[in-house]
Structure formats: structure tokens, C-alpha cells
C-alpha positions as CSV (number, residue, x, y, z in Angstrom):
1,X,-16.9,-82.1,14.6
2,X,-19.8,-81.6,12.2
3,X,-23.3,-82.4,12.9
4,X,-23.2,-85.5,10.1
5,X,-20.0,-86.9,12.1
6,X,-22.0,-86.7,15.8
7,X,-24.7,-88.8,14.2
8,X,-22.4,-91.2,12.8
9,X,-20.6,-91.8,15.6
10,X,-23.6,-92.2,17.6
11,X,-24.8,-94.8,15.1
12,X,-21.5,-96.8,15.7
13,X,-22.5,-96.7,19.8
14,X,-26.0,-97.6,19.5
15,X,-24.8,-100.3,17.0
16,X,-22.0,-101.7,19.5
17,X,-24.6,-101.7,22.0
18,X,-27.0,-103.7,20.6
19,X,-24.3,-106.4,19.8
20,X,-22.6,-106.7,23.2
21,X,-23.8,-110.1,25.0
22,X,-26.8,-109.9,27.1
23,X,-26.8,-108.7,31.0
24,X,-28.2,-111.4,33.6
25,X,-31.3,-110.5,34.4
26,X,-34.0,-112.4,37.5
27,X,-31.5,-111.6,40.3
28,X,-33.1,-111.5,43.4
29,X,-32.9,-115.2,45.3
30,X,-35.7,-117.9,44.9
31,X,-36.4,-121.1,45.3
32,X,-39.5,-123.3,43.1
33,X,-42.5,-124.1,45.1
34,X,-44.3,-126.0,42.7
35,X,-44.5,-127.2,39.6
36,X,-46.8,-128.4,36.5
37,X,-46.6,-128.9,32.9
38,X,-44.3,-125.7,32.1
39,X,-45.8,-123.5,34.8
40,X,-43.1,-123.0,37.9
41,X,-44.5,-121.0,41.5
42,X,-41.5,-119.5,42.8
43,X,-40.9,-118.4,46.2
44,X,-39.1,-115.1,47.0
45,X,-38.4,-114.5,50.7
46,X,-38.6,-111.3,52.4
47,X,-35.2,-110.3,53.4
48,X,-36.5,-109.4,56.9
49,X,-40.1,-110.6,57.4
50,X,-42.6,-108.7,58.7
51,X,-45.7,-109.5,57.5
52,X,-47.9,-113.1,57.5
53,X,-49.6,-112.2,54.2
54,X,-47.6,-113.1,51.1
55,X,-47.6,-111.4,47.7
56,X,-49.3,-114.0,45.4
57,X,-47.7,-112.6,41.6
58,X,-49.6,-113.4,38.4
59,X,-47.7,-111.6,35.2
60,X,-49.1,-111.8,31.9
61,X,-49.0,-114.4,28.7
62,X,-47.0,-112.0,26.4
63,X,-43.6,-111.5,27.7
64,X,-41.4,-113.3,30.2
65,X,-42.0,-112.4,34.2
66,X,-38.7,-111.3,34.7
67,X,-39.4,-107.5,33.9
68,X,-40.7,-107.9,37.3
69,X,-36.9,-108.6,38.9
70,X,-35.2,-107.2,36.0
71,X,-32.0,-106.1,37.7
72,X,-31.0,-105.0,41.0
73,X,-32.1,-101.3,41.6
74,X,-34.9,-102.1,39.0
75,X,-37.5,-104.7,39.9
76,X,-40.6,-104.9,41.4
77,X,-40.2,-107.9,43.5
78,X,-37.2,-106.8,44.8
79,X,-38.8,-104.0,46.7
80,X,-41.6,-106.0,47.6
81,X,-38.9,-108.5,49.5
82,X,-37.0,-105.4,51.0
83,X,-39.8,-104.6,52.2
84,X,-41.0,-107.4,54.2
85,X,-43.4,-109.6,52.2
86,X,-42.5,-112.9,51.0
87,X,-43.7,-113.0,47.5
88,X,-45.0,-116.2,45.1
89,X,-44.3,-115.9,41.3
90,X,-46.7,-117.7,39.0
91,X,-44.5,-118.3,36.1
92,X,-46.0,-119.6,32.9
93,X,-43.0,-121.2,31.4
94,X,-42.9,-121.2,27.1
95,X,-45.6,-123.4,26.1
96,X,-44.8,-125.9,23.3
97,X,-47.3,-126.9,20.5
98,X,-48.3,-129.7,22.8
99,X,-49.5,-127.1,24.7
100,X,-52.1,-125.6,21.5
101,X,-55.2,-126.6,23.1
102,X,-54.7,-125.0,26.6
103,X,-58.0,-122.6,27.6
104,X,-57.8,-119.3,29.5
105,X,-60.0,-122.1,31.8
106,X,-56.7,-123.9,32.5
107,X,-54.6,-121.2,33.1
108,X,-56.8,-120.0,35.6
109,X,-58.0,-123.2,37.4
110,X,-55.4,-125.4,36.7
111,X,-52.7,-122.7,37.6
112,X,-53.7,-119.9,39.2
113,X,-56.2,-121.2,41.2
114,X,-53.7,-124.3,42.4
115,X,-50.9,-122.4,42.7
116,X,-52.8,-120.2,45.6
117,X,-53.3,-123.5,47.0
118,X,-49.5,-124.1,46.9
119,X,-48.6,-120.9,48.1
120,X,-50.9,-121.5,51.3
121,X,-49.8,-124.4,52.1
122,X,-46.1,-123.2,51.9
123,X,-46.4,-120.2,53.5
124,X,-48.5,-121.2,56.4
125,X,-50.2,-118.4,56.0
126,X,-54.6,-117.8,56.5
127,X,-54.8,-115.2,53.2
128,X,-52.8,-114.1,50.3
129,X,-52.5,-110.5,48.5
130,X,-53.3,-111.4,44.9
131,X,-51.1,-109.1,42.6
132,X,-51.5,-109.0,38.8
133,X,-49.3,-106.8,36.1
134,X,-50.8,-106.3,32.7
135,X,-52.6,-109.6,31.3
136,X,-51.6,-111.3,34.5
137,X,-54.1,-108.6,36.4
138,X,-56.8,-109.4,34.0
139,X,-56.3,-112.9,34.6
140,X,-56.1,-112.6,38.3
141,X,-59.5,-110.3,38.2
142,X,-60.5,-113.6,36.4
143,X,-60.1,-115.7,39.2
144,X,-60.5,-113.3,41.8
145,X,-64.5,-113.2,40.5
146,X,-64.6,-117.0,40.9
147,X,-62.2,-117.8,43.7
148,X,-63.2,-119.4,46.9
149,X,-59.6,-119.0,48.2
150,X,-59.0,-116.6,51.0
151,X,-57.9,-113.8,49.3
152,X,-57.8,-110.0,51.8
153,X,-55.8,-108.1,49.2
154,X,-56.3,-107.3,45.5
155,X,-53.7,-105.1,43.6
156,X,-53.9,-104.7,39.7
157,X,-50.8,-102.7,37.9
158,X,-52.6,-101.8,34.4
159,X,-54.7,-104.6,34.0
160,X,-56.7,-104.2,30.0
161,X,-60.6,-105.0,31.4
162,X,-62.8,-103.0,29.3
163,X,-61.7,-104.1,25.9
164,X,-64.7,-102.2,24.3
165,X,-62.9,-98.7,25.3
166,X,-59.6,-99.4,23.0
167,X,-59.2,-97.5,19.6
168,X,-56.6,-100.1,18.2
169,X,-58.5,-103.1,19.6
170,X,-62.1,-101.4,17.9
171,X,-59.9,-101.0,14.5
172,X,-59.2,-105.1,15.2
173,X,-62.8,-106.0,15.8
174,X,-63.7,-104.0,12.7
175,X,-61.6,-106.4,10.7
176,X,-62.5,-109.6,12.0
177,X,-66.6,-109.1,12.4
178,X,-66.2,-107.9,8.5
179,X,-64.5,-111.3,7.7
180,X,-61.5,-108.8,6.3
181,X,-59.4,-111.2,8.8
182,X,-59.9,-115.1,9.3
183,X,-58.0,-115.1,12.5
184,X,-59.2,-118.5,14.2
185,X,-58.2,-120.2,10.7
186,X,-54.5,-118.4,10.9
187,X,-54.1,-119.7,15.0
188,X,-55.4,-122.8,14.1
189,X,-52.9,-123.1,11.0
190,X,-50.2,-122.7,14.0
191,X,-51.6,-124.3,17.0
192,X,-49.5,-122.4,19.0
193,X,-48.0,-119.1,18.1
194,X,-44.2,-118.6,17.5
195,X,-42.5,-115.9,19.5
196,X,-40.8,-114.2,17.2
197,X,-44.3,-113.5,15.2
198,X,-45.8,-112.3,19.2
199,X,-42.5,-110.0,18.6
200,X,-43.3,-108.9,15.3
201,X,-46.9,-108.1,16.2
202,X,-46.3,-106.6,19.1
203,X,-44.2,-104.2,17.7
204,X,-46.6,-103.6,14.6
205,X,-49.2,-103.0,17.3
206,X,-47.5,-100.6,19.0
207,X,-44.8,-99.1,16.3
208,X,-44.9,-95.6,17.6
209,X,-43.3,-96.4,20.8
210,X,-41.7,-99.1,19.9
211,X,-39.4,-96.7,17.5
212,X,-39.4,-94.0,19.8
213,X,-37.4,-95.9,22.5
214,X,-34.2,-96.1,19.4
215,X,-34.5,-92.5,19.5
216,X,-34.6,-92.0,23.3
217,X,-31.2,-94.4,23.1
218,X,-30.1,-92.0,20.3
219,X,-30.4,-89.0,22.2
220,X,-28.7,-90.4,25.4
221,X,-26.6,-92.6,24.1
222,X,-23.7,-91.0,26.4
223,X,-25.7,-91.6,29.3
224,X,-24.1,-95.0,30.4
225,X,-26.9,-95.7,33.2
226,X,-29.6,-95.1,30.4
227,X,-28.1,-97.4,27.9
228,X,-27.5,-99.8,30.5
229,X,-31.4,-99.6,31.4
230,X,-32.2,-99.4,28.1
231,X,-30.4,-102.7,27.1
232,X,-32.1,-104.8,30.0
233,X,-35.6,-103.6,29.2
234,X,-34.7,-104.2,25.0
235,X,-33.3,-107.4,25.9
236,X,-37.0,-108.2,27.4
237,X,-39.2,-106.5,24.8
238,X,-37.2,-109.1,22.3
239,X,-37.5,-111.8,24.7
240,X,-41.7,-113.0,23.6
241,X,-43.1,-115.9,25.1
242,X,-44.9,-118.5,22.5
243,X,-48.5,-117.9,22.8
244,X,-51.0,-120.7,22.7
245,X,-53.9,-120.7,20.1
246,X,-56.3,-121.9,22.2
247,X,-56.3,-118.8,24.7
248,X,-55.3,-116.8,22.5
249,X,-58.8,-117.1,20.6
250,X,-60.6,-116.6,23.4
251,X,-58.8,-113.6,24.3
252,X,-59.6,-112.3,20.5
253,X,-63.2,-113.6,20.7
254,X,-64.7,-113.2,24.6
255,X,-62.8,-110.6,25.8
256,X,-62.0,-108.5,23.0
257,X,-64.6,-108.6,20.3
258,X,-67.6,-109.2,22.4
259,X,-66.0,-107.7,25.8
260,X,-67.5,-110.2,28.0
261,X,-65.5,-109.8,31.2
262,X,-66.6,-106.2,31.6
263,X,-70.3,-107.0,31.2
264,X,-69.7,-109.8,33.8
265,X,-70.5,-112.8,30.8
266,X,-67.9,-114.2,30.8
267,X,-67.4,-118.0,32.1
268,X,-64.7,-120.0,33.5
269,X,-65.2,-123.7,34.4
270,X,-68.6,-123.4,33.7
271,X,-68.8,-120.3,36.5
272,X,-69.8,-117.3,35.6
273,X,-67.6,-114.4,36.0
274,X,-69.6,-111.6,37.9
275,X,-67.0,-108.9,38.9
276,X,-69.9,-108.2,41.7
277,X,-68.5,-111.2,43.3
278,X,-65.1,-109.3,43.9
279,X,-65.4,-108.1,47.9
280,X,-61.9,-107.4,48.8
281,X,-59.5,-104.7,49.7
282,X,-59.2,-103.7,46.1
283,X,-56.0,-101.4,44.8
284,X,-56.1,-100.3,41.3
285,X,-53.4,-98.4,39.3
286,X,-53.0,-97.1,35.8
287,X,-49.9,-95.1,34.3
288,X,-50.3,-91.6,32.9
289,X,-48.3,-92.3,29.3
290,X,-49.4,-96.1,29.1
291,X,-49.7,-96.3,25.3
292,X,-50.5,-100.1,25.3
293,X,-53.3,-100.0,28.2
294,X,-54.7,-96.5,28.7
295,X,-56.7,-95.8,31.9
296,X,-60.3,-96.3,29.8
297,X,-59.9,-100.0,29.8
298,X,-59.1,-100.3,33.4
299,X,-60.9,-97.7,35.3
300,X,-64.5,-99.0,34.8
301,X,-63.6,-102.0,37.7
302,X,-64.2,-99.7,40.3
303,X,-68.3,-99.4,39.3
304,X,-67.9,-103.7,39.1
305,X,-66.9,-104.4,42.4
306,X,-68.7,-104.8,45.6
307,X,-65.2,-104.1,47.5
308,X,-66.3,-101.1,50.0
309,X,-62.4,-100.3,50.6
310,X,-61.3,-99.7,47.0
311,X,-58.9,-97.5,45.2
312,X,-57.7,-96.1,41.8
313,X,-54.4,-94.5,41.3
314,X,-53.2,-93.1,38.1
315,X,-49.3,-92.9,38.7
316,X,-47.2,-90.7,36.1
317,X,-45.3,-92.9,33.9
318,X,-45.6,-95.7,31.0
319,X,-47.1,-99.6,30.8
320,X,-43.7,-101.1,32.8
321,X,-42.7,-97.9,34.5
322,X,-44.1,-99.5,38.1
323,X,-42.5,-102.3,37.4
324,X,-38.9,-101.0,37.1
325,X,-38.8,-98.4,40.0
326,X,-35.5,-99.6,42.6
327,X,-38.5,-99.2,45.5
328,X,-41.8,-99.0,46.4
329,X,-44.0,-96.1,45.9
330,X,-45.2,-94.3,49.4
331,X,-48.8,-94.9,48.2
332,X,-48.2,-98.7,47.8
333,X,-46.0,-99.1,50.6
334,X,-49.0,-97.7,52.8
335,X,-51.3,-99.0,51.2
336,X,-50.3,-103.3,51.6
337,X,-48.8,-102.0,55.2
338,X,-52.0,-101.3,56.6
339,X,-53.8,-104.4,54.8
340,X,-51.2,-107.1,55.7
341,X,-51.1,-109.3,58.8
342,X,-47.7,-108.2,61.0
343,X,-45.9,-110.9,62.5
344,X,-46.5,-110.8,66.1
């Protein structure tokens, strides 16, 4: 068989792949604790308990939560449940245009910040471990800074911080201080917007690796376990939550352009954000090949802080890698072990 009739008939895979109906994905059994406007909590429980302190889980804006229980043998909250913890999911639903006006302030008093209160009360239990992935840990570093909820634990999987430290996001301010971009006329235009455009600029933001993973699927196309993986995470990556234009131009604005959350200006609620204020048992982790968040917008926390027990751990891998792993790493595992209540 030629080299021109390998391609082809790899071309014809790769195209039946992409056209076979989608897998079920958000396996692992829950139940909804709460809910308000589109946000749901929902309660995972561990399959064997040992441990009072539950896993309070805040994932980000951009994409749906489920890369976090993706599939069996590839989700994050699965392992946590094996493991012991009972776990809370703060799920932000798809926010409508009625939704358009909605603050990074309401997200993170109005859902975070109650939906801790409805994971104590649930659970019973005196403290939580607040975990955030991506945008959901720069969120929960948010709340963390203002939070009078007992929190013990704080663990952030590659959480963007210091926006100031990003060569794309610099490119981005570049435009819009110059006026080359009138962005807060273009959200307002929407009110909310659409999730296929999130999709398209996503993947305009991040074109190298977004065309690198047809490749990878290319070259291992007769892998079945890789496509199989590959289908699940595609399926996700396609699957872009509506994003409201209200937060979203504070994001732009506060966090990126001016980088106020690193340099602790920043204000929620009328409360300032001080990253000083955050005192807990703080675990934070980067990836090695993380194209989207690289480890100079997350490591400058750990000079923030006041937490005297405090890690950083850069783990080999990309931005979702952690997410997808069938169980916890040993440095995790021992890490929450040691910081969680045991039942008695």
C-alpha cells in the first residue's frame, strides 16, 4: 500500500470518527444539593467514607464541569470519591441573555460563597477543602481572600493569577489600551456571548494546540483507546458554555488589563481582595506543557499568601492532563490525607 493510500485511509477513520454519536460522559453518581438561577451544587459521595472534610469543587466559566468526571477511568472526581472524600460540584449551568448583567461579584457571593453554606450544612461537616481548576481556581482564590467560611484546605489545579506574566494576554492588552479593539462595545452589542463564538475564540487563541491534537488523532488513529480518549475530550473542547458580558468585561478589564488580583486591588462586594488574607493549608499545582496557563501566571501566589504550610507542584503534563488521570497522584493523595479530618 503506498504512502498516499495510508493517509487516505486514515482520513476516512478520523472522518468516521468524528461523525459517530457522542459517548456519555458525567458518570460517576450524584445527587443536586442546591440550586439557584442556572447554578446546581452537586453532591458526589465517597464510595467508602473516610474523611469529615468534603471536597468543595469550583470549575471555571469557559467550558462545561464535566471534564472533571469525563468517563470512568478518566475523571478527577472519580478518584477523589474512591478515595474517601465526599465531593460538592459548583456547577454554573449555561447562562441565558437574561443572565448579561451577572458580575464576577455574583458568581462569587451569590454562588460560591452560598453554595459553601450549602455544602456545610449538608455535609454536617466543621470545614471544607476548597478546590478550584483553571478559572474556577482563580475564582476560588477570589473568595478564598474574602471568605469568612471555615475553610482548612486550599488546592488550585492551574489557576491564571498573574495576568501581567502572559505573552498572548500582553498582545491583547496592547490592542485594547490602543483603542485598535472596542471590546466592551462588541460584549455589550451581545449581552451575553454565544458559545459557539467562546469556541471559535478559543480555538483562535490557542490554534497551535488546538490543530495539533488532529494530528496526534492522525498518528494514532489505530490506537482504539486513544481515539476513544480523544473523542471524549473533543466532544468537551466543542462543548463551550455561553459566557456573560458582564464578567466577562471585568475579567478583560480588572484582571487582565490592569492585573488587579495579583497586586491585591481588586474588590468584591465592596471588600477588597488582599491575597495576604489567604492563611490556609495552601496546595498549588501547575503542568509542565500547559500552553493555555503556563506556570508564570500562577506561581507568584506563593509570595501572596500568609499560609505558613504551603506548596507548589509543577506536575508533567498539559492544562486538563490532572484532570483526566483514572487516580490520584501519590503527592495529592498525601497531601489532602494528612489535612482532612478522619472519621473516627
Amino acid at each position: 500500500m503506498g504512502k498516499h493510500q495510508k493517509l487516505s485511509d486514515k482520513a476516512r477513520k478520523i472522518s468516521t470518527h468524528l461523525n459517530v454519536p457522542s459517548q456519555k460522559v458525567a458518570l460517576t453518581p450524584k445527587t443536586i444539593v442546591w440550586n439557584k438561577n442556572k447554578v446546581t451544587l452537586w453532591h458526589y459521595p465517597a464510595v467508602h467514607k473516610k474523611y469529615e472534610t468534603p471536597l468543595f469543587l469550583v470549575y471555571s466559566l469557559i467550558n462545561e464541569p464535566y471534564i472533571l468526571d469525563l468517563a470512568p477511568g478518566m475523571s478527577m472526581i472519580e478518584s477523589f470519591v474512591n478515595a474517601g472524600y465526599d465531593v460538592y460540584l459548583l456547577d454554573f449551568g449555561r447562562p441565558g441573555y437574561e443572565d448579561k448583567d451577572t458580575t464576577l461579584d455574583d458568581y462569587v457571593i451569590k454562588y460560591i460563597q452560598k453554595g459553601v453554606h450549602r455544602c456545610l450544612y449538608h455535609s454536617k461537616a466543621g470545614e471544607i477543602t476548597l478546590v478550584g481548576y483553571c478559572l474556577g481556581g482563580t475564582l476560588a482564590t477570589i473568595y478564598a481572600a474574602i471568605s469568612k467560611e471555615p475553610i482548612k484546605n486550599i488546592v488550585l489545579f492551574v489557576p491564571p493569577l498573574d495576568f501581567g506574566q502572559s505573552p498572548i494576554l500582553k498582545q491583547w492588552e496592547y490592542v485594547l489600551d490602543n483603542g485598535e479593539l472596542e471590546l466592551d462595545q462588541v460584549i455589550d452589542e451581545y449581552g451575553i456571548i454565544p458559545s459557539k463564538m467562546m469556541e471559535h475564540i478559543l480555538r483562535l487563541a490557542t490554534s497551535p494546540v488546538t490543530y495539533s491534537s488532529y494530528l496526534s488523532l492522525l498518528q494514532n488513529i489505530e490506537d482504539e483507546d486513544y481515539v476513544k480518549k480523544w473523542r471524549l475530550i473533543n466532544k468537551w473542547l466543542k462543548d463551550q458554555v455561553p459566557f456573560v458580558g458582564a464578567t466577562l468585561k471585568q475579567i478583560i478589564n480588572e484582571l487582565v488589563i490592569k492585573n488587579k488580583l495579583i497586586n491585591n486591588n481588586l474588590f468584591i462586594d465592596g471588600q477588597r481582595v488582599n491575597l495576604a488574607n489567604i492563611d490556609e493549608n495552601l496546595l498549588v499545582i501547575a503542568t509542565s506543557d500547559d500552553k493555555l496557563v503556563p506556570e508564570e501566571l500562577i506561581k507568584p501566589i506563593m509570595e501572596k499568601v500568609s499560609s505558613e504550610d504551603k506548596r507548589y507542584k509543577n506536575e508533567k503534563g498539559g492544562h486538563v492532563s490532572l484532570a483526566l488521570r483514572g487516580e490520584l497522584p501519590d503527592f495529592l493523595k498525601e497531601w489532602l490525607h494528612e489535612r482532612s479530618i478522619p472519621l473516627e
